[in-house]
N, C-alpha and C positions, 0 to 999 in steps of 0.2 A: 782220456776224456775227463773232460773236470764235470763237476756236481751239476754245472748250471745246466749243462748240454745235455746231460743225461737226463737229466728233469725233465727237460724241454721236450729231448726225444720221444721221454716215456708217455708223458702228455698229449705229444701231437699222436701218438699212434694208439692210445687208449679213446682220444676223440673220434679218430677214424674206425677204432672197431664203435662205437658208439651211432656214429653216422650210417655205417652199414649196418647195422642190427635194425634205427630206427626206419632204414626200407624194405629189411629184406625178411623181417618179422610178422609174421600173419595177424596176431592181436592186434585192434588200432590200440585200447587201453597200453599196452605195451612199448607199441613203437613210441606213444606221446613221452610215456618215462622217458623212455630211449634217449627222445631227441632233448626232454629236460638235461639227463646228462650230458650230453654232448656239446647243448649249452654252456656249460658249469666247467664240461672241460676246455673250451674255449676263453671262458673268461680266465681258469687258470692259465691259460697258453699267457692271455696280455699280461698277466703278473708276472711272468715268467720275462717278459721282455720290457718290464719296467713302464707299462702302461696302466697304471692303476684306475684312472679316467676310465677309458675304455673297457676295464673288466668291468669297476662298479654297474658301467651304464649293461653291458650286456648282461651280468649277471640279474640286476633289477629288470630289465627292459625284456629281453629275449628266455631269460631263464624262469620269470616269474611270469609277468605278464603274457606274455604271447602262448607258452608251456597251457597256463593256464586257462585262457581261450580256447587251445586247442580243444582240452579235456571237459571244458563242458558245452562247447558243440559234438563231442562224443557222446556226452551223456542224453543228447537228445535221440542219439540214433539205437536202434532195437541191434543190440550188437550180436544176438545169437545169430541173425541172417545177413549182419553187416560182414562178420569174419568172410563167408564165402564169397562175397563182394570183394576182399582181396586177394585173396587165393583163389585166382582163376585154374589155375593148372600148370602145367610143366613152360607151355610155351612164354604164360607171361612172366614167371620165373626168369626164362632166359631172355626175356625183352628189359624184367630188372636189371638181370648180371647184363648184359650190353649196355644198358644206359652207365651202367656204375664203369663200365671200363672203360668208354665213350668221357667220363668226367674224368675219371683216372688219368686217363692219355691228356687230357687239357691240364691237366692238373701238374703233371710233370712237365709240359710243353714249356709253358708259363714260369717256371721254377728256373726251368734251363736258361730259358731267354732272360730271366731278370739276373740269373749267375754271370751269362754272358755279356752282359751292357754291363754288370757292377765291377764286372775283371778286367774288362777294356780301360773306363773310366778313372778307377782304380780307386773309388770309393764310391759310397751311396752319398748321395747328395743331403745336406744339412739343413734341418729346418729352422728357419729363425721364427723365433715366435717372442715377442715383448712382455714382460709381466706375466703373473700370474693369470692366466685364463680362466682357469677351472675356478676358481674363487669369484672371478668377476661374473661368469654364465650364474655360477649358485647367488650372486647380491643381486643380480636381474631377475631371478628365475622366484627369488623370495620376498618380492617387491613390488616387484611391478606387475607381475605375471599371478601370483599367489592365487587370486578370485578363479581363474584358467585351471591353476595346479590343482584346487581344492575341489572347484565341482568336476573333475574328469577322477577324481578319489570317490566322488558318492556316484559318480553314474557308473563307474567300471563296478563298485556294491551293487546298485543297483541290476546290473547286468548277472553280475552270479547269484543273487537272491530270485530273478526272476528264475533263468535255466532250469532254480532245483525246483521251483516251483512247479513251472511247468512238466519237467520230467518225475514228477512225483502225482500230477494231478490225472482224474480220472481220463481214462485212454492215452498218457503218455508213458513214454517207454521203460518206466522203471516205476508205473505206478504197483500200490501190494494190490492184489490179485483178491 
């Protein structure tokens, strides 16, 4: 097994414990970590297979932003009576572990099936793609779009400045006492 494969291996199954801890962990503050990491190993996956595009954007996009979101719609909620809100008991425990082996089982299904069309065919099909893309999405995106770019930067501020606001203000959930 060469270097690359074993990377890749070690990657995809550090994601997956990553992905199972961010469901199967009672903290929400925790699971949010969780799922940032799994993020983060995900975008290592695309580096891994020479997608640099697609790690930057998941890394920026799903790792930063969305992660981020998560945690401060957390921070609105009174997390000492939220934890029990997911930890219902033993039975929903095993309604978790079914739904994860319910994906599992699709998860290899899909794996099989694209093994078996790519070994019939006797390669994965080639994309043709013209010029550089990713350079021409970033001249459009810094250009034309820039007015777009800029005020969705001061309203996603604007959004986490209100949250701590709010979660700090009299009767919100982490106001001091």
């Amino acid at each position: 097994m060469t270097a690359d494969v074993f990377l890749f291996w070690f990657l995809a199954i550090v994601t997956l414990a990553g992905g199972l801890t961010t469901i199967m962990i009672t903290n929400p503050i925790y699971s949010a970590l969780s799922l940032a990491f799994t993020m983060v190993g995900v975008s290592a996956l695309f580096v891994t297979l020479n997608a640099y595009f697609l790690a930057g954007v998941q890394l920026i996009v799903y790792a930063g932003a969305v992660t981020v979101l998560f945690v401060m719609v957390l921070m609105m909620f009174d997390l000492k009576h939220e934890v029990t809100a997911f930890t219902r008991g033993k039975i929903s425990g095993m309604v978790k572990s079914g739904i994860v082996a319910v994906l599992a089982g699709i998860l290899v299904g899909s794996i099989s099936l694209t093994t078996d069309i790519f070994s019939k065919s006797g390669a994965a099909p080639e994309a043709v793609i013209g010029g550089d893309t990713t350079k021409e999405l970033g001249k459009v995106l810094f250009s034309k779009y820039i007015f777009g770019f800029e005020a969705l930067g001061i309203l996603l501020l604007m959004v986490a400045i209100g949250a701590v606001a709010l979660a700090r203000s009299k009767g919100g959930t982490h106001a001091k006492q």
